[in-house]
TORDRENNU-60288 format. One line per field, with one value per atom (N, C-alpha, C, O): residue number from 1; residue in three letters; atom name; y, z, x. Coordinates in Angstrom, 2 decimals, always signed. Each point is the difference from the previous one (the first is absolute). Last residue first. Layout:
! residues N
seq	NUM,...;
type	ALA,...;
atom	CA,...;
Y	Y,...;
Z	Z,...;
X	X,...;
***
This chain:
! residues 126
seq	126,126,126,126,125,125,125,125,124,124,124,124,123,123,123,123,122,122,122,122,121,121,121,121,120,120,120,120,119,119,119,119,118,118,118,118,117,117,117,117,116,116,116,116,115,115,115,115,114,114,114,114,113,113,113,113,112,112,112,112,111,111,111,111,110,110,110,110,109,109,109,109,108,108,108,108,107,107,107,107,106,106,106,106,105,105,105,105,104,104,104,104,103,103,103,103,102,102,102,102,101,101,101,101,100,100,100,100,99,99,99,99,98,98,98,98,97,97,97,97,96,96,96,96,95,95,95,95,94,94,94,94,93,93,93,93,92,92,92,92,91,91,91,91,90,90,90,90,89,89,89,89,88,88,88,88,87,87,87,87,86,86,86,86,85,85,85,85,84,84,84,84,83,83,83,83,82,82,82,82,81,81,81,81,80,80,80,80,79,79,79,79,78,78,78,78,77,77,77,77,76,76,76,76,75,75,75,75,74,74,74,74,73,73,73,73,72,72,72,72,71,71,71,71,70,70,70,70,69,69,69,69,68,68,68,68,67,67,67,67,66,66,66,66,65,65,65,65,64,64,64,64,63,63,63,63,62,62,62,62,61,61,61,61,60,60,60,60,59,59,59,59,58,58,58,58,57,57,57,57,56,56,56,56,55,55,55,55,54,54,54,54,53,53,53,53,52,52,52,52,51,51,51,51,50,50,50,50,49,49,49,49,48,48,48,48,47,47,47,47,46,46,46,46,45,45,45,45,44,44,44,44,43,43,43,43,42,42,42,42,41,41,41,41,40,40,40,40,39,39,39,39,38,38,38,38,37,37,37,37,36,36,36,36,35,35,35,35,34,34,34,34,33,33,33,33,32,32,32,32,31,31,31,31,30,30,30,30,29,29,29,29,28,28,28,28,27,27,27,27,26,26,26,26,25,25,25,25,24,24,24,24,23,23,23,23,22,22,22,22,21,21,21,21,20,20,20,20,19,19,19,19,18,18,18,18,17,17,17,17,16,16,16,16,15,15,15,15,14,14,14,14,13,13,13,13,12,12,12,12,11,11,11,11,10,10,10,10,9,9,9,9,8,8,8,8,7,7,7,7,6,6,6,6,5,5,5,5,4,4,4,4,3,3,3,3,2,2,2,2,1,1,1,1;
type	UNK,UNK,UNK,UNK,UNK,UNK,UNK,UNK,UNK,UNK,UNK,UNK,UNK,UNK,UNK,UNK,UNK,UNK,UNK,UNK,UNK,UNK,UNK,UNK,UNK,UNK,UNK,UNK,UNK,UNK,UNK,UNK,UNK,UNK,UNK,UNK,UNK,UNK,UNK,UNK,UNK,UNK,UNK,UNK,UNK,UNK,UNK,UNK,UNK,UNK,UNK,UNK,UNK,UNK,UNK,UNK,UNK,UNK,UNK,UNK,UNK,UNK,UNK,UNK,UNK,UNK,UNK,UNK,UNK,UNK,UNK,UNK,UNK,UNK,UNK,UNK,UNK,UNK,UNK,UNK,UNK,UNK,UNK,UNK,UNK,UNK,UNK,UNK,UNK,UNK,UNK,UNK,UNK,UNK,UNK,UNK,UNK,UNK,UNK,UNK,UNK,UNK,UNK,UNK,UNK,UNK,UNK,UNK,UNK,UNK,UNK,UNK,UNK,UNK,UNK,UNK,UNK,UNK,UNK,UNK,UNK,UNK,UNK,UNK,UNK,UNK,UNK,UNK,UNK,UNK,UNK,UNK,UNK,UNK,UNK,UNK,UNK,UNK,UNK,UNK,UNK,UNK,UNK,UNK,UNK,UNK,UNK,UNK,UNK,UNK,UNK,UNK,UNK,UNK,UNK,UNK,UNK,UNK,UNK,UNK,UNK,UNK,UNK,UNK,UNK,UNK,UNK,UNK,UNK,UNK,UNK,UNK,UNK,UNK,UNK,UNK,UNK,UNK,UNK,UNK,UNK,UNK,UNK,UNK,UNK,UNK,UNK,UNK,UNK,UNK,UNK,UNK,UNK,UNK,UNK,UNK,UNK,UNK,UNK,UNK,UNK,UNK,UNK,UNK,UNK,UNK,UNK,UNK,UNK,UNK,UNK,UNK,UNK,UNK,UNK,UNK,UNK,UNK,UNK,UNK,UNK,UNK,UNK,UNK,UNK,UNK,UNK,UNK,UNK,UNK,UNK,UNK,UNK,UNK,UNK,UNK,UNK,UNK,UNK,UNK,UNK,UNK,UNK,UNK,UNK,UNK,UNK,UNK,UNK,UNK,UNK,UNK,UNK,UNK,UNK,UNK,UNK,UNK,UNK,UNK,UNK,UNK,UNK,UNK,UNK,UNK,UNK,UNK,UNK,UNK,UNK,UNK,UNK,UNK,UNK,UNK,UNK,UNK,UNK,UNK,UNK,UNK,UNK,UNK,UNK,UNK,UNK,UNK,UNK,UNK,UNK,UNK,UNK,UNK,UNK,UNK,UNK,UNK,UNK,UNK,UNK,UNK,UNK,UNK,UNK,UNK,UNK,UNK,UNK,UNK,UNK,UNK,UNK,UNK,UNK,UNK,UNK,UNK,UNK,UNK,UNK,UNK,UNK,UNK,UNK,UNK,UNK,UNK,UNK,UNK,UNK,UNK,UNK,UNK,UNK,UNK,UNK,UNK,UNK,UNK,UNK,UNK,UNK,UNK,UNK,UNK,UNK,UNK,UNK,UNK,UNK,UNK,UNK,UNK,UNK,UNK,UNK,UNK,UNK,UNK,UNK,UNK,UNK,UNK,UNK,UNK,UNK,UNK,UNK,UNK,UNK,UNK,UNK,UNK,UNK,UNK,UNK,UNK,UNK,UNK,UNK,UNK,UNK,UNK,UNK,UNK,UNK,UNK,UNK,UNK,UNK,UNK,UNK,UNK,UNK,UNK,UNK,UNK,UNK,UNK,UNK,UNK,UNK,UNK,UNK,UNK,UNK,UNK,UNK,UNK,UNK,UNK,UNK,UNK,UNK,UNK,UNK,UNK,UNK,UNK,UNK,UNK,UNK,UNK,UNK,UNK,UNK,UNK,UNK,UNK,UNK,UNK,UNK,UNK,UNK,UNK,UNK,UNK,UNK,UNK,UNK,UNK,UNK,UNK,UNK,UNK,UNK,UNK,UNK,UNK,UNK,UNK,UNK,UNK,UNK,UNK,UNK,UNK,UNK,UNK,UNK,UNK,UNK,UNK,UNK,UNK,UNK,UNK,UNK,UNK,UNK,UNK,UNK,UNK,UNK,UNK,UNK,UNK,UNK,UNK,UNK,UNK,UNK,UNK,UNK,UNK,UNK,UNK,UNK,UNK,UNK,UNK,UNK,UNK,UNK,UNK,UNK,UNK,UNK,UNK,UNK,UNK,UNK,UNK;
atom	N,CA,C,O,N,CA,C,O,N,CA,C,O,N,CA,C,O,N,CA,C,O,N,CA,C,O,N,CA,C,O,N,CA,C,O,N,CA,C,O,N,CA,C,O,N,CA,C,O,N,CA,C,O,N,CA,C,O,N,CA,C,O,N,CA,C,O,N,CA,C,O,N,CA,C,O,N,CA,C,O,N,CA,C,O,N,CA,C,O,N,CA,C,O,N,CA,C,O,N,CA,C,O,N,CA,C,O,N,CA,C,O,N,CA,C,O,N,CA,C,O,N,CA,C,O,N,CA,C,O,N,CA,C,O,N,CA,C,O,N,CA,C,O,N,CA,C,O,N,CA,C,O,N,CA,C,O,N,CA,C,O,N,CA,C,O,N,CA,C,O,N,CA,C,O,N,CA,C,O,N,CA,C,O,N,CA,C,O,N,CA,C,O,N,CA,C,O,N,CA,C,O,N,CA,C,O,N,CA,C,O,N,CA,C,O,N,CA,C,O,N,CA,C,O,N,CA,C,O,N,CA,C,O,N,CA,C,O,N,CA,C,O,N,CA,C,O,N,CA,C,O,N,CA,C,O,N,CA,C,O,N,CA,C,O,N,CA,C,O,N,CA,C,O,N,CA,C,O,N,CA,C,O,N,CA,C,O,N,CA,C,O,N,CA,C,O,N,CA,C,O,N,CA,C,O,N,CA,C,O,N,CA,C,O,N,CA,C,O,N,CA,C,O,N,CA,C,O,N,CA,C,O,N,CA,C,O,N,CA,C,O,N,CA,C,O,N,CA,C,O,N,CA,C,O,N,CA,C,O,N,CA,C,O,N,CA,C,O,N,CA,C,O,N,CA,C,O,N,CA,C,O,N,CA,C,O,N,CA,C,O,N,CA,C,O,N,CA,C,O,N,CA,C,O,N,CA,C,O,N,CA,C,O,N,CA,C,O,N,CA,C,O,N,CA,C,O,N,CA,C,O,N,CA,C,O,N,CA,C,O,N,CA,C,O,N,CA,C,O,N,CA,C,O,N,CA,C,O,N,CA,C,O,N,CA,C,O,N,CA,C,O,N,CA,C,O,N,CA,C,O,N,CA,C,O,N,CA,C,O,N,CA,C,O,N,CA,C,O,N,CA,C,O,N,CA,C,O,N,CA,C,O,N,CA,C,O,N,CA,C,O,N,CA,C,O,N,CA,C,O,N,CA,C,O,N,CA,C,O,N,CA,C,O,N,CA,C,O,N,CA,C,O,N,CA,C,O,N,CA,C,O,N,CA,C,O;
Y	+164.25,+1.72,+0.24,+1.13,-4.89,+0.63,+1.07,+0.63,-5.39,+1.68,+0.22,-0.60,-3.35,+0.62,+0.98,+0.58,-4.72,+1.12,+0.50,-0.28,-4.17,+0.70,+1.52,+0.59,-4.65,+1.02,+0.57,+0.30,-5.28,+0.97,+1.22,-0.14,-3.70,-0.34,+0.85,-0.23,-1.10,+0.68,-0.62,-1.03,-1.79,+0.89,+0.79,-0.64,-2.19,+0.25,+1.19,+1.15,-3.57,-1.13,+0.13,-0.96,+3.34,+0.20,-1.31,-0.29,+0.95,-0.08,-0.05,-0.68,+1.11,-1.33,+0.03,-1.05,+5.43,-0.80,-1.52,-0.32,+3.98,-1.18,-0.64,-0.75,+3.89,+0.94,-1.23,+0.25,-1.04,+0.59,+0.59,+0.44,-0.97,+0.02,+0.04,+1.03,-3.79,+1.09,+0.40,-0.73,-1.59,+0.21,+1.29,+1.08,-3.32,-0.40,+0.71,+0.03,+1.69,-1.19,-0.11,+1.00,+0.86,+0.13,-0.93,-1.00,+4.69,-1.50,+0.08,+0.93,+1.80,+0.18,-1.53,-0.91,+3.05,-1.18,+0.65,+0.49,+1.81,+0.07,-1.06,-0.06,+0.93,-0.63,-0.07,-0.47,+3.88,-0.57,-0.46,+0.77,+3.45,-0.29,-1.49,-0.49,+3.82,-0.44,-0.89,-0.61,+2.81,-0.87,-0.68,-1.18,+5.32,-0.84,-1.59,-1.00,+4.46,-0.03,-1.01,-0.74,+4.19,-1.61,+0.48,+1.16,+1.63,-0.15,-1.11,-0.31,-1.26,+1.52,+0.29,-0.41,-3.85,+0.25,+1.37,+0.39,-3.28,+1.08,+0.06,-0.10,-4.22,+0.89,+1.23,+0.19,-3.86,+0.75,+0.50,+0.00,-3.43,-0.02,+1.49,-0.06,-2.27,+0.48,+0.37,+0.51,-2.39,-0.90,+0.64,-0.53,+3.22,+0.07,-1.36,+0.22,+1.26,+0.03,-0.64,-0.87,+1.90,-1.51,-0.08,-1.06,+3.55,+0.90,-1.71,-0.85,+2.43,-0.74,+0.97,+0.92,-0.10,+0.36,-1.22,-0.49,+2.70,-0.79,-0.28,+0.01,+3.27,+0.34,-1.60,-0.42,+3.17,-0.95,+0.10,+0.63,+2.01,-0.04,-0.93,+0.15,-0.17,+2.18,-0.61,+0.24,-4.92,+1.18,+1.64,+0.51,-4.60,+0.91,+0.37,+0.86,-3.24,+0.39,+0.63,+0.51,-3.11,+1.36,+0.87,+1.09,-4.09,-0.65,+1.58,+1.02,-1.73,+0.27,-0.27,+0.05,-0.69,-0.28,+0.62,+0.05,+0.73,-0.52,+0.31,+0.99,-1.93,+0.56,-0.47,-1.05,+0.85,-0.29,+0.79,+0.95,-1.82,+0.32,-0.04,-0.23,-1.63,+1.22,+0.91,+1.21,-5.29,+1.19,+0.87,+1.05,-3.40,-0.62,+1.13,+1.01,-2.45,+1.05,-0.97,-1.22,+0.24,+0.33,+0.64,+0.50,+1.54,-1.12,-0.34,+0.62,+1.52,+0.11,-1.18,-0.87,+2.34,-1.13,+0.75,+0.71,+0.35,+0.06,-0.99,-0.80,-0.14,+1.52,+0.31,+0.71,-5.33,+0.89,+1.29,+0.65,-4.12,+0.70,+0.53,+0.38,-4.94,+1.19,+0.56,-0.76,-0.43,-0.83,+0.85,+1.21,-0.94,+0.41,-0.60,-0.40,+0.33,-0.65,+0.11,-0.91,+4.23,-1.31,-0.51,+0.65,+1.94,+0.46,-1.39,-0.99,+2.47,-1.06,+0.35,+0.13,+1.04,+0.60,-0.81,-0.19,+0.75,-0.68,+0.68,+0.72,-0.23,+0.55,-0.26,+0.28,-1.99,+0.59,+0.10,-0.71,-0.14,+0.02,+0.43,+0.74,-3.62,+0.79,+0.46,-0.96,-0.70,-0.37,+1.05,+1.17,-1.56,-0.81,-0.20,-0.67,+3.56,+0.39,-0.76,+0.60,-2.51,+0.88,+0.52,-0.25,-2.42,-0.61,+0.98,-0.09,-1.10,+1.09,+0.25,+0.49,-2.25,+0.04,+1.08,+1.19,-0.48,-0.75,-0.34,+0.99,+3.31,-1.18,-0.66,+0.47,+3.86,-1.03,-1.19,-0.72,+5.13,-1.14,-0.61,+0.10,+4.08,-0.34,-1.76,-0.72,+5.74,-1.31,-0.55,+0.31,+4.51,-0.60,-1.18,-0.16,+4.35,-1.43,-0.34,+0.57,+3.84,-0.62,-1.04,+0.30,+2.61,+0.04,-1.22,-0.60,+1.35,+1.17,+0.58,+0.97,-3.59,-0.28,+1.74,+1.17,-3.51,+0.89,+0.14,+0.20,-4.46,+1.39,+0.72,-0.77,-3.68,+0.65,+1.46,+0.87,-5.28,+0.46,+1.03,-0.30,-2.30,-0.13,+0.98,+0.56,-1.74,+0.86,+0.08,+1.04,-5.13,+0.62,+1.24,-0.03,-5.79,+1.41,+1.24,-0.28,-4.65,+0.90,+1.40,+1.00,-6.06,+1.46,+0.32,-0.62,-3.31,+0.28,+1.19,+0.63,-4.99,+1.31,+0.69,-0.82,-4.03,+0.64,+1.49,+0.45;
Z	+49.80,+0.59,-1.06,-0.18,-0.84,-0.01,+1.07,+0.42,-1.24,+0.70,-0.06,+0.54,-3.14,+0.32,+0.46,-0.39,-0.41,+0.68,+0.22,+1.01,-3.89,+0.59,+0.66,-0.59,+0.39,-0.73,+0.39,+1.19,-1.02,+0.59,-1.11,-1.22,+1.26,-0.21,+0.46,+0.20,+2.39,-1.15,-0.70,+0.39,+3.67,-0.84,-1.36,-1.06,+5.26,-1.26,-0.24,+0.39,+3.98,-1.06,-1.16,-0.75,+5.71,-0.63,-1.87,-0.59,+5.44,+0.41,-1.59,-0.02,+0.54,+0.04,+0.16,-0.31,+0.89,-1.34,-0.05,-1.08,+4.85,+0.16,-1.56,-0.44,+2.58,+0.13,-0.41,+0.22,-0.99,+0.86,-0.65,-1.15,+0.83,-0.05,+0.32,+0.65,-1.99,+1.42,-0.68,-0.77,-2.43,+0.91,+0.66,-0.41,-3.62,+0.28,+1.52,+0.50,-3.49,+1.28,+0.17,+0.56,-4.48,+0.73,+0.94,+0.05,-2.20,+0.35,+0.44,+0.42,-3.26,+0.72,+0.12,-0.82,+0.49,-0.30,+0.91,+1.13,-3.32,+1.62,-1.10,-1.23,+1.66,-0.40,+0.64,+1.14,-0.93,+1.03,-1.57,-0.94,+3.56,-0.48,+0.08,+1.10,+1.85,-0.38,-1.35,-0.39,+2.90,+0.51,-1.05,-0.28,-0.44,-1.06,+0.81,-0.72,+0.81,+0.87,-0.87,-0.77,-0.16,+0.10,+0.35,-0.05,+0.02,+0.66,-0.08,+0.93,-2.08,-0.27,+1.09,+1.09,-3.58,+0.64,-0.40,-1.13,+1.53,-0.90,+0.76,+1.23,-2.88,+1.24,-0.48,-1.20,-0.16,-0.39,+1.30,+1.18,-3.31,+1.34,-0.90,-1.02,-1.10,-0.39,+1.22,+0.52,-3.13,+0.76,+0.20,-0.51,-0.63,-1.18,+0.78,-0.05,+2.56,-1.65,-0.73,-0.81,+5.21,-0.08,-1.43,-0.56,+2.53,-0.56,-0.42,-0.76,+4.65,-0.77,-0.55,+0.49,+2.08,+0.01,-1.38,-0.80,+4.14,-0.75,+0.30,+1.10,-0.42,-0.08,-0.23,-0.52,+2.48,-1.00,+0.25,+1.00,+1.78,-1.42,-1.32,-1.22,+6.34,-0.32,-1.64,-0.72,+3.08,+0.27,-0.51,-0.11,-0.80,-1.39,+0.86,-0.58,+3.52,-0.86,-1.18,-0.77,+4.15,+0.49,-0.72,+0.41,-2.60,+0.51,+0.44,-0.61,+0.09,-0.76,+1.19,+1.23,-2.23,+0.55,-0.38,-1.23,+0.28,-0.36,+1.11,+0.73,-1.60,+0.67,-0.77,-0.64,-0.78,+0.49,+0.77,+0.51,-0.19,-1.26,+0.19,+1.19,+1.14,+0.77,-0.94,+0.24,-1.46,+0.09,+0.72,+0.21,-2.95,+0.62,+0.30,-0.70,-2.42,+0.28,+0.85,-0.12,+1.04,-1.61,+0.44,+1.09,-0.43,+0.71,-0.89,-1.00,-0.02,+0.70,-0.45,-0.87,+2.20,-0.68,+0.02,+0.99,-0.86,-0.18,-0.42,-0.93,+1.61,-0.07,+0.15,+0.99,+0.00,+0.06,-0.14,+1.00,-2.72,+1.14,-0.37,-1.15,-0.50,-0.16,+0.98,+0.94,-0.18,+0.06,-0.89,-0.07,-1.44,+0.93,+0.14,-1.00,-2.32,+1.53,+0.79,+0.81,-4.57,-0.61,+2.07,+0.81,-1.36,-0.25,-0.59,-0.33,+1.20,+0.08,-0.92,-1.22,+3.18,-0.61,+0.49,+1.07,-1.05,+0.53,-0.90,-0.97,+1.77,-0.50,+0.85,+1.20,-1.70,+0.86,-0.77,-0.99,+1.41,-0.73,+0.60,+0.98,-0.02,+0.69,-1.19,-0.49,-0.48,-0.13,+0.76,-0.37,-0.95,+0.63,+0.79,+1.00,-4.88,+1.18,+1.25,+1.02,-5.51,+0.36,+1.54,+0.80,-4.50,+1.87,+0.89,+1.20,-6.07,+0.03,+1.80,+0.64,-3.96,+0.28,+0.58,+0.05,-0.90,-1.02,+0.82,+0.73,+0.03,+0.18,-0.21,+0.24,-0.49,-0.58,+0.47,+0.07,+2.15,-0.60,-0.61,+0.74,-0.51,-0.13,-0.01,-0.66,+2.88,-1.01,+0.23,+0.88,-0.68,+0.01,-0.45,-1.20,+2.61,-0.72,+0.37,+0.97,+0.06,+0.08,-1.04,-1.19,+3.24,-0.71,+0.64,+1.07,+1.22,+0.19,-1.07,+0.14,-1.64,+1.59,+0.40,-0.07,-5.31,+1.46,+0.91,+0.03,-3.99,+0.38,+0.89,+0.54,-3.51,+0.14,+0.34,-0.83,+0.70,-0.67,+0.96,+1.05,-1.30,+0.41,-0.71,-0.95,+0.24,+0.44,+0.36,-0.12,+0.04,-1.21,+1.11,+1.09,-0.41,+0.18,-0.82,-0.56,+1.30,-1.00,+0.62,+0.17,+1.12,+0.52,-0.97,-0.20,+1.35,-0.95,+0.13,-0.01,+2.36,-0.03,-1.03,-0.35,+1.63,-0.40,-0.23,-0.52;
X	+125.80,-0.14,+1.07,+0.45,-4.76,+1.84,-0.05,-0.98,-2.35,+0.29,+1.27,+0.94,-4.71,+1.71,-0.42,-1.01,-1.84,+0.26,+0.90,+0.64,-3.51,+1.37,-0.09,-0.91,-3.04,+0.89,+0.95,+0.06,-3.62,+1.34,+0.12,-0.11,-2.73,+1.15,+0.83,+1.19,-5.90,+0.83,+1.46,+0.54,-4.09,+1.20,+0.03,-0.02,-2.50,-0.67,+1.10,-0.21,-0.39,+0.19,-0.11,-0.15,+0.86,+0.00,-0.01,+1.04,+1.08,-1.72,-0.77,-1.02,+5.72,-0.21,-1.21,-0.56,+2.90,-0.88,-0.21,-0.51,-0.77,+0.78,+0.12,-0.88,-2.34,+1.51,+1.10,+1.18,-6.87,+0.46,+1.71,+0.15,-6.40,+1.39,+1.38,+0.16,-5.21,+0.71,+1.24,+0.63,-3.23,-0.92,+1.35,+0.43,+1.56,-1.52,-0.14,+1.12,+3.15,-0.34,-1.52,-0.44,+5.06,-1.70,-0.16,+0.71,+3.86,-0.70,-1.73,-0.70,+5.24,-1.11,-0.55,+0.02,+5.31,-1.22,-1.31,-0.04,+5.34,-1.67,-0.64,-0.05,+5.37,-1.11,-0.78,-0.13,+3.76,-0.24,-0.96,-0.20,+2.02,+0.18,-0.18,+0.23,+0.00,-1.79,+0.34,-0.99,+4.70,-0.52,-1.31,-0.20,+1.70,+0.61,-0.16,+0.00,-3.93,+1.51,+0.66,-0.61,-4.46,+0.93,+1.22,+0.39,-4.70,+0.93,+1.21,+0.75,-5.79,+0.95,+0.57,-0.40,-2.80,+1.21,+0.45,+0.28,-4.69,+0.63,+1.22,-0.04,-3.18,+1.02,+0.31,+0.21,-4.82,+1.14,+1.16,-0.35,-3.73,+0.27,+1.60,+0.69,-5.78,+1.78,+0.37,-0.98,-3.38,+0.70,+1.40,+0.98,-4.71,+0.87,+1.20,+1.21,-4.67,-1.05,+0.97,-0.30,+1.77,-0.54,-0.64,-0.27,+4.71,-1.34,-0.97,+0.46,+3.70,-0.30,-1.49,-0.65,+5.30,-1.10,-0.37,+0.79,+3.61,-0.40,-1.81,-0.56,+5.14,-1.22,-0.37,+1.04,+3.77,-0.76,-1.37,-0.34,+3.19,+0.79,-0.87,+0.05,-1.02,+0.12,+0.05,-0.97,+2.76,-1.50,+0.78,+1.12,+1.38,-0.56,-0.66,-0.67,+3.20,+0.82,-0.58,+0.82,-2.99,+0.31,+1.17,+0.40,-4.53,+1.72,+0.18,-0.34,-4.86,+1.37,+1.23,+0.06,-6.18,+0.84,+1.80,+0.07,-6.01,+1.18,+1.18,-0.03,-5.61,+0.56,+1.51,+0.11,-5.94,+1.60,+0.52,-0.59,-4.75,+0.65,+1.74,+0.23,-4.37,+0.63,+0.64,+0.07,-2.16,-1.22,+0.69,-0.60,+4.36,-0.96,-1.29,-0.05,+5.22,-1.53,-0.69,+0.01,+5.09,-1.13,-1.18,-0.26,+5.36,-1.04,-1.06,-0.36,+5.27,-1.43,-0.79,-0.01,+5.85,-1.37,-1.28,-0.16,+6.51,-1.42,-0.97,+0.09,+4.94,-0.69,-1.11,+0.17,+3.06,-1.04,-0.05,+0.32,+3.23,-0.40,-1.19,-0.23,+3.98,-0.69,-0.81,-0.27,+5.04,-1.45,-0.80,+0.24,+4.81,-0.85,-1.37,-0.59,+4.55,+0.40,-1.35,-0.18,+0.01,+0.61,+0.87,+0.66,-5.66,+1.16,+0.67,-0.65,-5.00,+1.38,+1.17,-0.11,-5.08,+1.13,+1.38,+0.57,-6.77,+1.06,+1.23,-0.24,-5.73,+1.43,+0.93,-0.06,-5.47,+1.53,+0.74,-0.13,-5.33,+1.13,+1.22,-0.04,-5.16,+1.01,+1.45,+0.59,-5.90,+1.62,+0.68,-0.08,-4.39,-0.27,+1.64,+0.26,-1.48,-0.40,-0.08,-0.33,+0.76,+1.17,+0.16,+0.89,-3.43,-0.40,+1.12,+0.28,-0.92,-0.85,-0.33,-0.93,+5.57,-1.02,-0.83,+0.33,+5.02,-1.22,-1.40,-0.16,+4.03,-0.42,-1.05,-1.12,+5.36,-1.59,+0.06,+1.00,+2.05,+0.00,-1.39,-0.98,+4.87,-1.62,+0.21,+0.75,+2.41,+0.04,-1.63,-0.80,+3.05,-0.85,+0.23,+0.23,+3.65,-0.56,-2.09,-0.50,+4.78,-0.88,-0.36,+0.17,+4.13,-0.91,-1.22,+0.03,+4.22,-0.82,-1.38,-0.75,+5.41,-0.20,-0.95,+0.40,-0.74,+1.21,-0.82,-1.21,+0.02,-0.23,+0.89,+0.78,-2.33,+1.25,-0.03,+0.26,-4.26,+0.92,+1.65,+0.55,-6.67,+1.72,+0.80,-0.55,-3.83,-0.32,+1.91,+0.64,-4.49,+1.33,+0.02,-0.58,-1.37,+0.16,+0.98,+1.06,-5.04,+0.94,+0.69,-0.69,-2.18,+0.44,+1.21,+1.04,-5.17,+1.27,+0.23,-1.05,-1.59,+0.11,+0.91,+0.84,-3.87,+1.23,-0.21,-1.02;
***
């Protein structure tokens, strides 16, 4: 079992910036692919961003053609914490981001996915 905490959410204008954080429990972290997802009210939830887990090549990350230029996502393995930076936001971007984990590979699909956050909220005003 995995357990993922995330904060960092909140109420910002269209063109500011966010960092959301997520924690996660055990010591096998690096082993875990992480992703960032975002779900509206009606809507599937969607892919934003993943990186990969550590291997001897070391990672790589991935993004929804809707945050590249605009989002960052990065993990720190000392401190089990996978983070996003979000700048530039759109009132689009608005939105519950879940961070998720996946054992080994990673991928773009949250059903791939078996290790959930609870979510934080994301408001963008203009």
């Amino acid at each position: 079992q995995v357990q993922l905490v995330e904060s960092g959410g909140g109420l910002v204008q269209a063109g500011g910036s966010l960092r959301l954080s997520c924690a996660a429990s055990g010591r096998t972290f690096s082993n875990y692919a992480m992703g960032w997802f975002r779900q509206t009210p009606g809507k599937e939830r969607e892919f934003v961003a993943v990186i990969t887990a550590i291997t001897w090549s070391g990672d790589s990350t991935y993004y929804a053609d809707s945050v590249k230029g605009r989002f960052t996502i990065s993990r720190d393995n000392a401190k089990n914490t996978v983070y996003l930076q979000m700048n530039s936001l759109k009132p689009e971007d608005t939105a519950v981001y879940y961070c998720a984990a996946r054992y080994g590979y990673y991928s773009l699909q949250h059903v791939s996915y078996n290790y959930w956050g609870q979510g934080t909220q994301v408001t963008v005003s203009s």
